[in-house]
C-alpha positions as a printed NumPy array, in Angstrom:
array([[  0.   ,   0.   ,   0.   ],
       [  0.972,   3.446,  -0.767],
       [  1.691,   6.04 ,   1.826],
       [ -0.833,   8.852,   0.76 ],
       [  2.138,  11.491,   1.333],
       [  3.833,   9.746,  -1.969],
       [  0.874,   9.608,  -3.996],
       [  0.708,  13.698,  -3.656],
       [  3.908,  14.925,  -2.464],
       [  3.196,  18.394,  -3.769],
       [ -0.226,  18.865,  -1.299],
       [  0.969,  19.428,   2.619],
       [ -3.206,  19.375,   3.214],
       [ -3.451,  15.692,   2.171],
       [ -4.726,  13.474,   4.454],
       [ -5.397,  16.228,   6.816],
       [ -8.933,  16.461,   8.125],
       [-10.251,  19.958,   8.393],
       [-11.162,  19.444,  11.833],
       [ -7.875,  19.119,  12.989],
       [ -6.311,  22.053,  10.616],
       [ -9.228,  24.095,  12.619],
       [ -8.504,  22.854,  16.425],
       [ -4.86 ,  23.678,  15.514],
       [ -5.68 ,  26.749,  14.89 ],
       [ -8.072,  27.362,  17.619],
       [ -5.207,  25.856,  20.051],
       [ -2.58 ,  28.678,  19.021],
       [ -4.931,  31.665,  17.867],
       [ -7.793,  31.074,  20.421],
       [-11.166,  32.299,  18.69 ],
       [-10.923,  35.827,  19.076],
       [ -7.555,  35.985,  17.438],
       [ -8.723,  33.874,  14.703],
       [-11.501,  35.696,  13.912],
       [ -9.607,  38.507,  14.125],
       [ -7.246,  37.076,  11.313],
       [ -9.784,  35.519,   9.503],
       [-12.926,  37.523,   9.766],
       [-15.743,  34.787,   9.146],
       [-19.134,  34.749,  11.752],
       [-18.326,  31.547,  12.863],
       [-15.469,  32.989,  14.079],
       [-16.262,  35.9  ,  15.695],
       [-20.377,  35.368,  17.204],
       [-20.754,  32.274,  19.594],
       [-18.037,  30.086,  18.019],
       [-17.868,  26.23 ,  18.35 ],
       [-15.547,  24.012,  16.366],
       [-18.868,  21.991,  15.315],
       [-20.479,  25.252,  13.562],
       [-17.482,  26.432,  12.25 ],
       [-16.532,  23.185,  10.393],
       [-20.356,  23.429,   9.05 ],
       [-19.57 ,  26.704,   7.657],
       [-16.222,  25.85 ,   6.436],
       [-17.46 ,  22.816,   4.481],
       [-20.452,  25.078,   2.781],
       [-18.017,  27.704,   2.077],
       [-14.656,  27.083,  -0.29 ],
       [-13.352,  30.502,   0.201],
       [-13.368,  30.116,   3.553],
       [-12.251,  26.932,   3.756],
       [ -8.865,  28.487,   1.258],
       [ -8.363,  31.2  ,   3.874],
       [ -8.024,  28.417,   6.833],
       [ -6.117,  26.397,   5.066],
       [ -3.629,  29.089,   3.876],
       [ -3.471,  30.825,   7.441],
       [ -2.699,  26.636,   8.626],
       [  0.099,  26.243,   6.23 ],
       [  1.936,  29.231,   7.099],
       [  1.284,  28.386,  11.205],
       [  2.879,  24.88 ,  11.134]])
């Protein structure tokens, strides 16, 4: 079997679930700063990881901006 970082070498997302890009996130940041740096409502009013990963899935650009602001935290 393949390890799935061959089979795309050039994506550092694959095989990472957008949950854990987003409690990575919340675990440095902390909501307000994240919303601050990314200003989405599910950031910023009554924030949970379980609404915000709603959002995030409904919403590519959104989704882009976490994942860029992820890449360029780790």
């Amino acid at each position: 079997m393949n390890n799935p970082k061959e089979q795309q070498p050039n994506n550092p997302l694959h095989g990472v679930k957008l949950a854990d890009v987003l409690e990575v996130l919340v675990k440095k940041y902390g909501w307000e700063e994240l919303g601050d740096r990314i200003n989405i409502r599910c950031f910023t009013h009554n924030p949970s990881i379980k609404s915000s990963l709603t959002f995030l899935r409904k919403t590519p650009w959104a989704r882009e901006k976490v994942e860029q602001l992820y890449l360029r935290s780790i």
